[in-house]
KOLMARKE-311342 format. One record per residue (C-alpha): x, y, z. Coordinates in nm, 2 decimals, padded with zeros to 4 digits. Layout:
<sites>
<site <X; Y; Z>> ...
</sites>
This chain:
<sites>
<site <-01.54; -00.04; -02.99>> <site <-01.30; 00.08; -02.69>> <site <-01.36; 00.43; -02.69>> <site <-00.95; 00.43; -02.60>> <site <-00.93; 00.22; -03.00>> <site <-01.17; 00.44; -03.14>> <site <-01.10; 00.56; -03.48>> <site <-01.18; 00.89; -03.50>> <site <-01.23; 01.04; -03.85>> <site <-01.29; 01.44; -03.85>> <site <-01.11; 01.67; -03.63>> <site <-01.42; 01.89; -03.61>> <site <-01.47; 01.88; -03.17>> <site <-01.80; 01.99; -03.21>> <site <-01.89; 01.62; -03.31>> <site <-01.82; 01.47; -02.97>> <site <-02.00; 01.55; -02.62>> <site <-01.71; 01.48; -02.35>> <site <-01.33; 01.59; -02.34>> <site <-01.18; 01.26; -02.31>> <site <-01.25; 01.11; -02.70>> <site <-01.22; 01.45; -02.83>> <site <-00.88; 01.47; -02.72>> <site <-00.79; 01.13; -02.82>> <site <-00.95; 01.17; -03.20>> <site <-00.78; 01.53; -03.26>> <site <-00.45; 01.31; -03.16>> <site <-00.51; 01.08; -03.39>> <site <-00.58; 01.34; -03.66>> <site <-00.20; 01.43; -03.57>> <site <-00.34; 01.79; -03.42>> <site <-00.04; 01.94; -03.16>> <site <-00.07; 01.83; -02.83>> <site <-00.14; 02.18; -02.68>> <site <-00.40; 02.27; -02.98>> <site <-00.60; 01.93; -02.88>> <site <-00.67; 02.00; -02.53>> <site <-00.74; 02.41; -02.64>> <site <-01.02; 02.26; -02.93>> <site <-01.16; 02.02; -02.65>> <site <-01.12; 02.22; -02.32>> <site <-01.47; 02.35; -02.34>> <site <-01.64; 02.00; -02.35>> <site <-01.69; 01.89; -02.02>> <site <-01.53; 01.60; -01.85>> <site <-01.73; 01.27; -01.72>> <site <-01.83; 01.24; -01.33>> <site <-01.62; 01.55; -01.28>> <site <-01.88; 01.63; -00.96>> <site <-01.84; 01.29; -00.82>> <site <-01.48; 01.28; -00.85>> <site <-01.43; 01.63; -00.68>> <site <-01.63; 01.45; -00.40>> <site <-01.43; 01.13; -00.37>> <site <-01.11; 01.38; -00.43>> <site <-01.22; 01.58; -00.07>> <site <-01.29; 01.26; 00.10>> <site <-00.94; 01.09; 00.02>> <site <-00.78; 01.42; 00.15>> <site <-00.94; 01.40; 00.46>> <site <-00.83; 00.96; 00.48>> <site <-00.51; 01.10; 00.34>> <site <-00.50; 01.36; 00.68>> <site <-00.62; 01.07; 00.90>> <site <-00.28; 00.83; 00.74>> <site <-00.07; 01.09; 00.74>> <site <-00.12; 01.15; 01.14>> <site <-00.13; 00.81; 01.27>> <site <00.15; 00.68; 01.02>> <site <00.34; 00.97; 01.15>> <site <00.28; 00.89; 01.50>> <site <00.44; 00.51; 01.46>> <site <00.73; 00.64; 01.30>> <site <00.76; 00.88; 01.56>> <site <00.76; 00.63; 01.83>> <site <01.03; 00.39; 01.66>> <site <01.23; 00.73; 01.58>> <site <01.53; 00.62; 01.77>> <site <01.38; 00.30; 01.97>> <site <01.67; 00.07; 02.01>> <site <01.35; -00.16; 02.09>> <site <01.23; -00.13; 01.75>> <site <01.53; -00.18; 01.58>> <site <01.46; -00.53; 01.46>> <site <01.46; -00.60; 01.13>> <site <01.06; -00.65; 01.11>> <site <00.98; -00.34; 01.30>> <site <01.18; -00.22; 01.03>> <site <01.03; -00.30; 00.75>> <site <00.68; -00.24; 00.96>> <site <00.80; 00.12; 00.95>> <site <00.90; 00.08; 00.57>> <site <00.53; -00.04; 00.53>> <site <00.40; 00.30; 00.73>> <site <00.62; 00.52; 00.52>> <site <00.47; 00.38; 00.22>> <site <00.10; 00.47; 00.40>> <site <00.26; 00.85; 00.44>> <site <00.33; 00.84; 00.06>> <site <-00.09; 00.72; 00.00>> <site <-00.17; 01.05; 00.22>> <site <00.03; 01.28; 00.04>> <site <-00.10; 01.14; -00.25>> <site <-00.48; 01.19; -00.16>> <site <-00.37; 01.59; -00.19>> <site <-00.27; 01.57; -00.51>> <site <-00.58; 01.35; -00.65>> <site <-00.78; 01.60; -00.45>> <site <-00.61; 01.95; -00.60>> <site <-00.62; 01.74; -00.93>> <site <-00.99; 01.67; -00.98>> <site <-01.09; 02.07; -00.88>> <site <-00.97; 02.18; -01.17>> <site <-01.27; 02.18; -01.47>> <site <-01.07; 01.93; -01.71>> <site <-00.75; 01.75; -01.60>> <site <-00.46; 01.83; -01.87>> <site <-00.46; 01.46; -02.00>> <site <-00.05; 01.48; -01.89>> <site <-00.18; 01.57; -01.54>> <site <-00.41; 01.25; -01.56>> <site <-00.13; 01.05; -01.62>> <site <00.09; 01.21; -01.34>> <site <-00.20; 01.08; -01.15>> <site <-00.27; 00.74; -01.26>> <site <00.12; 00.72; -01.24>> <site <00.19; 00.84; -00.90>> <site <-00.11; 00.64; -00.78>> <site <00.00; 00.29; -00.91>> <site <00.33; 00.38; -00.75>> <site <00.18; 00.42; -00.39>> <site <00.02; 00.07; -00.50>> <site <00.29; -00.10; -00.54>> <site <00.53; 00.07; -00.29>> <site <00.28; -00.06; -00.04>> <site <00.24; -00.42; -00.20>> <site <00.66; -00.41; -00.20>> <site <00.67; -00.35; 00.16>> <site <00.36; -00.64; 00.24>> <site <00.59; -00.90; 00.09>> <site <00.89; -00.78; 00.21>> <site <00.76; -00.84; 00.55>> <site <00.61; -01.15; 00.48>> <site <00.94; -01.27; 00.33>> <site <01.14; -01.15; 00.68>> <site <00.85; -01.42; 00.87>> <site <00.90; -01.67; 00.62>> <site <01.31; -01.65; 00.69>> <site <01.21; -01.60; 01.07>> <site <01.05; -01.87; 01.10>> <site <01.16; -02.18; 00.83>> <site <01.53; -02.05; 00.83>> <site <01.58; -01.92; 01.22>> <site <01.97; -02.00; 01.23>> <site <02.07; -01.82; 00.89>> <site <01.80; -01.52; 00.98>> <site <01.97; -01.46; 01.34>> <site <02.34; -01.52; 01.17>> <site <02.29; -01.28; 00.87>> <site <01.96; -01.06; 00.87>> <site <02.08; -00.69; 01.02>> <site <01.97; -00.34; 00.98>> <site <02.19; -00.29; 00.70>> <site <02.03; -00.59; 00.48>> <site <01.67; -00.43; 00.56>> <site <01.84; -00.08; 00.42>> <site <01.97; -00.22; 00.13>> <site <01.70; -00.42; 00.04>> <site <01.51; -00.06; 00.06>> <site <01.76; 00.08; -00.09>> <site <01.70; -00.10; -00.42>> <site <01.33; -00.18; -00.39>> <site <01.23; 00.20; -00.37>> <site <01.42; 00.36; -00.68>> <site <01.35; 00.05; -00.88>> <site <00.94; 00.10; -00.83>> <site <00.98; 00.45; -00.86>> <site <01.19; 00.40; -01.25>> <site <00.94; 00.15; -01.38>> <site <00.58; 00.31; -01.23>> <site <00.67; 00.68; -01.29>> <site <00.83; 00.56; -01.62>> <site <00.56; 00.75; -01.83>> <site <00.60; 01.03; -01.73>> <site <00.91; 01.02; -01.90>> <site <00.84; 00.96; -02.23>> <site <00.68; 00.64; -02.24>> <site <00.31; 00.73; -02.32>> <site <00.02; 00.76; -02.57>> <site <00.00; 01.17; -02.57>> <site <00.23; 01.19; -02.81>> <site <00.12; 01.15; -03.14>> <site <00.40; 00.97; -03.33>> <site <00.23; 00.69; -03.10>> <site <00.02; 00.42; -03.23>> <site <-00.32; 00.50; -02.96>> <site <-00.50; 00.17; -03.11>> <site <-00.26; 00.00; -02.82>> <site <-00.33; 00.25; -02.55>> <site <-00.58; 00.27; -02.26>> <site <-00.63; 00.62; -02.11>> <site <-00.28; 00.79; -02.25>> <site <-00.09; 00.47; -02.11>> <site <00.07; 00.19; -02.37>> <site <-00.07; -00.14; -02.31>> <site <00.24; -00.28; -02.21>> <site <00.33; -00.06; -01.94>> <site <00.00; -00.18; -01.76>> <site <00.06; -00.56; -01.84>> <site <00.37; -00.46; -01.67>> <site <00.25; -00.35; -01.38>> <site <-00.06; -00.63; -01.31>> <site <00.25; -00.87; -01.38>> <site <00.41; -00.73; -01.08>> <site <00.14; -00.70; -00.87>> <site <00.05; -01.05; -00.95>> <site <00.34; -01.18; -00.85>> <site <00.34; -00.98; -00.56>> <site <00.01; -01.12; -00.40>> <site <00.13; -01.48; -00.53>> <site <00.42; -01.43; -00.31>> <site <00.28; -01.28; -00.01>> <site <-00.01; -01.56; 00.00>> <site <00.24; -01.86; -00.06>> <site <00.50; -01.76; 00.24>> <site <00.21; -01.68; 00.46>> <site <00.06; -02.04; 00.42>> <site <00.35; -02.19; 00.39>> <site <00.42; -02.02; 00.78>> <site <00.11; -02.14; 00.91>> <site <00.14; -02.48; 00.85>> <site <00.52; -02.47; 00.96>> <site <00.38; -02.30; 01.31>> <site <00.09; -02.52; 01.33>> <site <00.32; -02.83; 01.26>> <site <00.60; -02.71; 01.55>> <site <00.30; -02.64; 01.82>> <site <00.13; -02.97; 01.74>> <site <00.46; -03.14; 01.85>> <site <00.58; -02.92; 02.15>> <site <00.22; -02.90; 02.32>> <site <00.21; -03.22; 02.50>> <site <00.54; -03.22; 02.68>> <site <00.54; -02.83; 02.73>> <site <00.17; -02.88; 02.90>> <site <00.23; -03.17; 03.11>> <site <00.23; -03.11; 03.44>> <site <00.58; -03.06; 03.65>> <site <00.63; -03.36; 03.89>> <site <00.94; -03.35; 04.13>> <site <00.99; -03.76; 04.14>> <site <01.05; -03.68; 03.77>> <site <01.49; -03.69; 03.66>> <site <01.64; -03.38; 03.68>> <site <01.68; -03.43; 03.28>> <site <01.31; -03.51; 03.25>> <site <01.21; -03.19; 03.46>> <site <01.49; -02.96; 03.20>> <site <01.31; -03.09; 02.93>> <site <00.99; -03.02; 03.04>> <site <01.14; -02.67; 03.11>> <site <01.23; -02.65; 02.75>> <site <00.96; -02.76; 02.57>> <site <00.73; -02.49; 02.79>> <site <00.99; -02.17; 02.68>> <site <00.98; -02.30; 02.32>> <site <00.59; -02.35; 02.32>> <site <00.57; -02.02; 02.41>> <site <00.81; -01.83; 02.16>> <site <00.60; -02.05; 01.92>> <site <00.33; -01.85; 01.99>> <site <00.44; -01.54; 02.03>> <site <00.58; -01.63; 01.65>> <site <00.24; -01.70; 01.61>> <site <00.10; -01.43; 01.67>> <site <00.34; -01.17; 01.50>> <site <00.25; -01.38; 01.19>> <site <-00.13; -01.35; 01.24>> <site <-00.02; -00.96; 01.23>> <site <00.13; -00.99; 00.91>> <site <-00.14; -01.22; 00.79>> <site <-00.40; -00.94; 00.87>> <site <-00.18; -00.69; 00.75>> <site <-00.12; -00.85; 00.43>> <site <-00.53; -00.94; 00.41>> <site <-00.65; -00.54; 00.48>> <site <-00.40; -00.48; 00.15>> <site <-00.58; -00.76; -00.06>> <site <-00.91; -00.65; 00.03>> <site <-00.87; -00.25; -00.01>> <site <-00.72; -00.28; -00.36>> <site <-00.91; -00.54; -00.49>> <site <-01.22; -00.34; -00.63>> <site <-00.94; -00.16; -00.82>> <site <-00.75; -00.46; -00.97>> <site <-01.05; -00.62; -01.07>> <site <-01.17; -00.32; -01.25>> <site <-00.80; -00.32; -01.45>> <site <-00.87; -00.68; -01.52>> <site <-01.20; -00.58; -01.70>> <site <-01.05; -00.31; -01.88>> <site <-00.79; -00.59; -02.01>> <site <-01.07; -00.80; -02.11>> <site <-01.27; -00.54; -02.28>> <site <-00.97; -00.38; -02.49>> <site <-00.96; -00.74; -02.59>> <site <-01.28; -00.74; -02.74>> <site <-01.35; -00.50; -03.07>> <site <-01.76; -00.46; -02.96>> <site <-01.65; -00.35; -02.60>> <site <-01.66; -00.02; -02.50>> <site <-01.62; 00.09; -02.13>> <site <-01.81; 00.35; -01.95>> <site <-01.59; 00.63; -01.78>> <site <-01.67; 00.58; -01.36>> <site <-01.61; 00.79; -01.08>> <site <-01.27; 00.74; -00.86>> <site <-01.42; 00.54; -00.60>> <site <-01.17; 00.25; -00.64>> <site <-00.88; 00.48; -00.57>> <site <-01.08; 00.63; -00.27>> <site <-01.11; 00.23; -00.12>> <site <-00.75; 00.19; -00.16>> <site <-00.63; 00.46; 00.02>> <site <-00.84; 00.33; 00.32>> <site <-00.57; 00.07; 00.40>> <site <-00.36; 00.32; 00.50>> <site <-00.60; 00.45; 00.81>> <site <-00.62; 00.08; 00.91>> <site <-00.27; -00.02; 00.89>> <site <-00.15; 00.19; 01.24>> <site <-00.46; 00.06; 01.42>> <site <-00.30; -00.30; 01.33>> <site <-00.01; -00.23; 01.49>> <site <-00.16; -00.05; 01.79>> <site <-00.33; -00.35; 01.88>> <site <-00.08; -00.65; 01.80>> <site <00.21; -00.48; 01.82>> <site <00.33; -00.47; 02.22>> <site <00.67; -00.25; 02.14>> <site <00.54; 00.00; 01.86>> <site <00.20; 00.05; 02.10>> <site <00.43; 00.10; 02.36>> <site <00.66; 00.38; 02.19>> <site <00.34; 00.54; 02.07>> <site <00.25; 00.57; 02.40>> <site <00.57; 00.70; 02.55>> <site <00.60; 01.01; 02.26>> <site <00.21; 01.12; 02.29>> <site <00.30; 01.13; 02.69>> <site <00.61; 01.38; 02.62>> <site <00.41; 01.57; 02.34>> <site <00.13; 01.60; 02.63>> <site <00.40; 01.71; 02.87>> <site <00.59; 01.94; 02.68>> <site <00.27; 02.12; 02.55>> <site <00.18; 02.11; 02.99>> <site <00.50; 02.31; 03.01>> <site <00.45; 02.50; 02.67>> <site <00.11; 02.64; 02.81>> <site <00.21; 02.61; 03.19>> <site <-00.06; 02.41; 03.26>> <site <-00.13; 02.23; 03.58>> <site <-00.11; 01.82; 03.53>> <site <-00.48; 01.75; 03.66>> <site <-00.57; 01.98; 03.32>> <site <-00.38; 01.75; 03.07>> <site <-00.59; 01.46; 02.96>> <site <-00.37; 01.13; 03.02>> <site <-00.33; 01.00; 02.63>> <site <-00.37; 00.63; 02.59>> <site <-00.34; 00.44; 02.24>> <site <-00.61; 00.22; 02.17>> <site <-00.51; -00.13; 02.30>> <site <-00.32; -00.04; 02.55>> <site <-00.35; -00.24; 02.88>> 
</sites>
């Protein structure tokens, strides 16, 4: 059986050999909360070693997000260049990166303790499907400012501003935070006068159906606009490439040559449309593949709770640990497709360089000359 479904009988401790279904049987004896994790806190806890290790490692990806995140919000601090709505929500996607780093401290300060307190475990699994889903929030909410970019042009120009990307933010934000963070206000299996035969790991069932409903629909979303782009872009360029590459003639009419004109600025912008949506595409693809490993591994949790003669092993945190890579990868993204947020990262590492020259009094031919990666 699950060992989450188990039915324990005995409240004895000495009778099982890890913390986790001690805890959960003295529960469902109806032993105090506090008195449970004192009769089981001497067992020890599964993979603790290997999850101390993949704790120190995510701190140190977490470091590596929190610095080059930083440095793109940095450079759009105050850019009216940047000021666009998707630059926007490219920042909104960064800021949710900042939250994975500052997240990989916690996981890390959580997992050197001997035990976790089985509420700190769930402030974990809590906060760390909340930085999931901030981040899947802010893919499709870029996808879905390149899908009105592109198929609805004229109402995107005429109504999208800066305050429709803050309000937008404005609601997306608290709303994720209500429903992900949700049990750690009340709405969990530690307490006893709750039924733990429809719990996995101190968190109801539905709260994680919940959640994979969300996340579901958010990858349906991001992978039906982004295709649904492509073959609008694809479409436009297949039409506008043969006039806008023919070659200028001056016997041609004057409205002939205008045309031609024409066609050759729109080809272009096509592209260029082009590729900020292979951006996003890529973008949206590093987020798919880094959290993958994890959904897949809830999927088989769901399947095996499912099943009476399933019982799932405990595993180290490497899942989380590939997750928060997407966050290191995410700046590099921009860096390199990004013309205007490479560019403002370049201008605020020159004054940091210059003001720590004149901080230091050093010479100019001592200061190293900063360039972002991609730069030309």
């Amino acid at each position: 059986m699950n060992e989450s479904t188990a039915n324990f009988t005995g409240g004895n401790s000495t009778v099982f050999e890890t913390f986790w279904p001690c805890f959960r049987g003295q529960l469902e004896n109806n032993v105090d909360y506090d008195l449970s994790v004192a009769s089981c806190s001497h067992l020890p806890a599964p993979n603790l070693d290997e999850n101390r290790k993949v704790g120190i490692i995510a701190a140190t990806v977490g470091t590596v997000a929190l610095l080059m995140n930083g440095a793109v919000l940095a450079g759009g601090l105050k850019n009216r260049h940047l000021s666009k709505p998707m630059h926007l929500f490219v920042a909104n996607l960064a800021t949710a990166d900042c939250a994975a780093g500052f997240f990989s401290f916690f996981f890390c300060a959580i997992f050197q303790k001997e035990v976790p307190q089985p509420l700190t475990s769930v402030r974990v699994v809590c906060t760390f499907l909340l930085v999931l889903v901030l981040s899947a929030v802010s893919v499709v909410l870029l996808s879905v400012d390149r899908y009105l970019a592109i198929l609805h042009p004229i109402f995107y120009q005429t109504r999208m501003s800066k305050r429709h990307v803050a309000v937008s933010l404005a609601i997306t934000w608290p709303v994720c935070v209500l429903v992900y963070l949700s049990p750690l206000m009340g709405w969990n299996c530690i307490d006893s006068d709750m039924n733990t035969e429809n719990c996995i790991a101190q968190l109801p069932v539905g709260y994680l159906i919940l959640v994979n409903i969300i996340l579901f629909m958010a990858v349906v979303i991001v992978i039906f606009t982004n295709d649904r782009i492509f073959i609008v872009l694809k479409r436009r360029i297949s039409r506008t490439r043969p006039m806008a590459t023919e070659s200028p003639q001056d016997n041609l009419p004057a409205a002939r040559r205008r045309e031609q004109r024409l066609a050759a600025r729109k080809f272009q912008h096509l592209l260029h449309s082009l590729k900020k949506q292979v951006t996003v595409v890529i973008i949206a693809a590093v987020f798919v593949v880094s959290w993958l490993p994890l959904c897949i591994d809830m999927v088989r949790q769901f399947l095996c709770f499912a099943r009476e003669d399933c019982e799932m092993e405990a595993k180290p945190k490497w899942g989380m640990l590939i997750g928060l890579c997407s966050s290191v990868i995410n700046p590099v993204i921009y860096a390199l497709r990004i013309e205007k947020i490479r560019d403002a990262m370049q201008r605020r590492a020159r004054r940091l360089a210059n003001a720590v020259r004149e901080k230091f009094g050093w010479s100019s031919n001592q200061v190293v000359n900063i360039q972002v990666v991609g730069a030309p």
